[in-house]
C-alpha positions as CSV (number, residue, x, y, z in Angstrom):
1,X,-19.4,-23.3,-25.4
2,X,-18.7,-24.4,-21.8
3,X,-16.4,-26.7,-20.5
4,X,-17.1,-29.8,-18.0
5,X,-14.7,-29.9,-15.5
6,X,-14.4,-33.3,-13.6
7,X,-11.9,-33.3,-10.5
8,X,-9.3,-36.3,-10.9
9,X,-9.8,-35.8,-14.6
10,X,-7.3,-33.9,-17.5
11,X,-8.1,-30.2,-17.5
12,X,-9.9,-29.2,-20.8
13,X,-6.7,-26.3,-21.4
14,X,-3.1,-26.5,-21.0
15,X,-0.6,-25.0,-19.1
16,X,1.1,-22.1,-21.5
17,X,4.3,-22.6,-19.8
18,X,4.4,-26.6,-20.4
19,X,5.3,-28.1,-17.0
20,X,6.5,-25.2,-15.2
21,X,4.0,-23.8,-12.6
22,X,2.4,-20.9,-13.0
23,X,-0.9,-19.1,-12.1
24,X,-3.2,-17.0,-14.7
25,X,-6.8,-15.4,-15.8
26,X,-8.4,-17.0,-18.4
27,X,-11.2,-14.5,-19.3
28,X,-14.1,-15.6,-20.8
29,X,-17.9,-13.8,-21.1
30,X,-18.7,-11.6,-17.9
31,X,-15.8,-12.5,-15.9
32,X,-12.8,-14.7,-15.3
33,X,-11.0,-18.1,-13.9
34,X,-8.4,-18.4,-12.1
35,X,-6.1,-21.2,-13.3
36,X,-3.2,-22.5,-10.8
37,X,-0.7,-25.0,-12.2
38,X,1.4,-26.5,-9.8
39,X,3.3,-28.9,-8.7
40,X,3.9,-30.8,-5.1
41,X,0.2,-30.4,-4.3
42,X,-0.8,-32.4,-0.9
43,X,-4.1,-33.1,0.8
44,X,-3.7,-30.1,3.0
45,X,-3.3,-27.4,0.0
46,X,-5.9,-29.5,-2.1
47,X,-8.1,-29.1,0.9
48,X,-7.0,-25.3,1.7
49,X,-7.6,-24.4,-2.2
50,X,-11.6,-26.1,-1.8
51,X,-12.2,-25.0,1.9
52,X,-9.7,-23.1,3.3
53,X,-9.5,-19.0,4.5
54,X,-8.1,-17.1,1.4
55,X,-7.8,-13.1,0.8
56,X,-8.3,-11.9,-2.6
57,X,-7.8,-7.8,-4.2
58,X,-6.7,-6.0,-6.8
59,X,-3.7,-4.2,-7.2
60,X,-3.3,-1.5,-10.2
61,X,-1.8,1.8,-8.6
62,X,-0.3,4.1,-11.7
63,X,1.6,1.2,-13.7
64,X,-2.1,0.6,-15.1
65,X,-1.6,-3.1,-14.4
66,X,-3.6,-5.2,-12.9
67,X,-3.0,-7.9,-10.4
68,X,-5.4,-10.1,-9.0
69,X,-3.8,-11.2,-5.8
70,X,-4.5,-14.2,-3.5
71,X,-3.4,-15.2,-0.7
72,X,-3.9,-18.5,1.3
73,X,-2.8,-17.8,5.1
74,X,-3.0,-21.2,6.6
75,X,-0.3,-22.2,3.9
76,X,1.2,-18.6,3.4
77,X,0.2,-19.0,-0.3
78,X,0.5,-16.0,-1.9
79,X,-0.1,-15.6,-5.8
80,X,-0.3,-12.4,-7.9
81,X,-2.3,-12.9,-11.3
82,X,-1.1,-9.9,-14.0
83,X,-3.8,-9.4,-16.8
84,X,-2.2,-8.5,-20.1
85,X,-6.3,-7.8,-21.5
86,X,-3.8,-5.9,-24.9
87,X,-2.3,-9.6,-25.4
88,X,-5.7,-11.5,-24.9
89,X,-7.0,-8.9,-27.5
90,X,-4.4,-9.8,-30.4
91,X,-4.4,-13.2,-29.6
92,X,-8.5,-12.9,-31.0
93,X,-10.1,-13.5,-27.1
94,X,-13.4,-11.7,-26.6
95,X,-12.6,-9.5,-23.8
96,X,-15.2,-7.0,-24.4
97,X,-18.0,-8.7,-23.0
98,X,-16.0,-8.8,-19.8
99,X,-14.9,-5.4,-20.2
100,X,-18.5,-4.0,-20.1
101,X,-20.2,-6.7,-18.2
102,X,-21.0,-6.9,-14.4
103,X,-19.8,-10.5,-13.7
104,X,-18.3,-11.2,-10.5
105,X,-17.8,-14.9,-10.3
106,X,-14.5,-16.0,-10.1
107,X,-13.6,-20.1,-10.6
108,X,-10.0,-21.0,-8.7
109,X,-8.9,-24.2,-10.3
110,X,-5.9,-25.8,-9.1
111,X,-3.8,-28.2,-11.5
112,X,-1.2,-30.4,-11.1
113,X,1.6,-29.5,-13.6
114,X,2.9,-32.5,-14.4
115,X,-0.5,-34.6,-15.2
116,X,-2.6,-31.8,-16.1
117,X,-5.7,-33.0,-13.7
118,X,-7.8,-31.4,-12.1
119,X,-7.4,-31.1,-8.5
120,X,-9.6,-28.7,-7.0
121,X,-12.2,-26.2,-7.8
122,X,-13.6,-23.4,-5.8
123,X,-16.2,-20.7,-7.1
124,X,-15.5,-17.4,-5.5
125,X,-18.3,-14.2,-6.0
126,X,-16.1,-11.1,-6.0
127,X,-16.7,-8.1,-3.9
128,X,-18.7,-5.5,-6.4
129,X,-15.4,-2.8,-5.6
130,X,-13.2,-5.2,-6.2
131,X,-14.6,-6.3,-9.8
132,X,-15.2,-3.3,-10.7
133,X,-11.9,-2.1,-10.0
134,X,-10.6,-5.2,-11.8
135,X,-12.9,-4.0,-14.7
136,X,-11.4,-0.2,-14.7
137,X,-7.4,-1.2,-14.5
138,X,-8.4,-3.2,-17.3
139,X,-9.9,-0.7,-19.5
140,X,-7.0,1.9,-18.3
141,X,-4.0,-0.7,-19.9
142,X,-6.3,-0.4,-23.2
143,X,-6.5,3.6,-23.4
144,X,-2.2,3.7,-21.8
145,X,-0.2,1.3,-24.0
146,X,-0.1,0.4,-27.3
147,X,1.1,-3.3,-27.4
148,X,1.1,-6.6,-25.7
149,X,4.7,-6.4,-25.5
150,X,4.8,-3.0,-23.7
151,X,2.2,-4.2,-21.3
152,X,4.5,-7.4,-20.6
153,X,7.8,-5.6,-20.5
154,X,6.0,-3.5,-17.7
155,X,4.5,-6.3,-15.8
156,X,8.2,-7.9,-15.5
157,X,9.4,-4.9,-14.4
158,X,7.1,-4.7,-11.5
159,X,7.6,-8.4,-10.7
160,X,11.5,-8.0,-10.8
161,X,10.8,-5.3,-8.7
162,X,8.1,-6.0,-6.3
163,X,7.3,-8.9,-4.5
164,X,3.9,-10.9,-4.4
165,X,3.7,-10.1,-0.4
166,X,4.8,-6.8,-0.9
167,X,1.9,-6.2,-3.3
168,X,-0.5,-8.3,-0.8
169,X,0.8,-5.7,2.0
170,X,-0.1,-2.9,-0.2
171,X,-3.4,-4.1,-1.1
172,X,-6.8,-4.0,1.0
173,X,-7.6,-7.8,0.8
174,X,-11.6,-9.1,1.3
175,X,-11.4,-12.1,3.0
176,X,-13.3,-14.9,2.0
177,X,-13.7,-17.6,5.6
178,X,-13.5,-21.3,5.4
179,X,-16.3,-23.2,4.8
């Protein structure tokens, strides 16, 4: 079933961190969304998040953990998205299709935390590499760990360890121009 998304309007899933903000993959079908909750939004960074230069990758390396990372430059927004596919498995999500599918379509919705509307949306097409990369750290974190919570006590150790910059540094980043 799909959603409707209407900007100005309550977004159709809520934030799984209540009103903190927080940015995560909601994979559905062929390929994902990108789902920012935050708070403090202006016009500029609603504008940025529709129109603006970003930079986008994928960082996996040996941890077999994937990050998604973006990065804003106007606004120095930099965000690193872990996918935990082990805990979107036993929570009953159908990740397969995404697993074996060729998708590369990528929604960025941005949120405000405290309403739960809708602020922004901007479709993004993926560079082929870079999905399929995605697709392959994913698949790796299924044949390397055994549970949800190993894959999380992993990801928090690289986050308490690394920053989101430092992973943007240490990524090769496709940039995506304003429009």
């Amino acid at each position: 079933m799909l959603s409707q998304y209407e900007l100005g309007k309550a977004f159709p899933l809520t934030n799984p961190q209540g009103k903190a903000s927080g940015v995560y993959a909601n994979i559905h079908g062929e390929s994902f969304d990108v789902i920012c909750w935050g708070s403090g939004l202006n016009s500029k960074g609603i504008q940025e998040w529709k129109r603006g230069t970003l930079r986008y990758g994928v960082l996996s390396g040996t941890s077999r953990i994937p990050f998604f990372l973006l990065y804003f430059p106007l606004l120095r927004w930099p965000f690193d998205i872990s996918i935990n596919v082990l805990a979107l498995k036993e929570q009953g999500i159908p990740i397969q299709e995404y697993l074996d599918g060729s998708g590369n379509l990528v929604n960025l919705f941005l949120v405000d935390v405290r309403t739960n509307m809708l602020k922004a949306i901007r479709p993004i097409s993926l560079e082929r590499l870079v999905a399929d990369s995605l697709r392959a750290a994913c698949n790796d974190q299924l044949e390397h760990y055994a549970t949800a919570k190993e894959v999380g006590d992993r990801i928090q150790g690289i986050l308490s360890s690394t920053s989101t910059g430092a992973m943007i540094r240490a990524t090769s980043m496709v940039e995506v121009p304003s429009r």
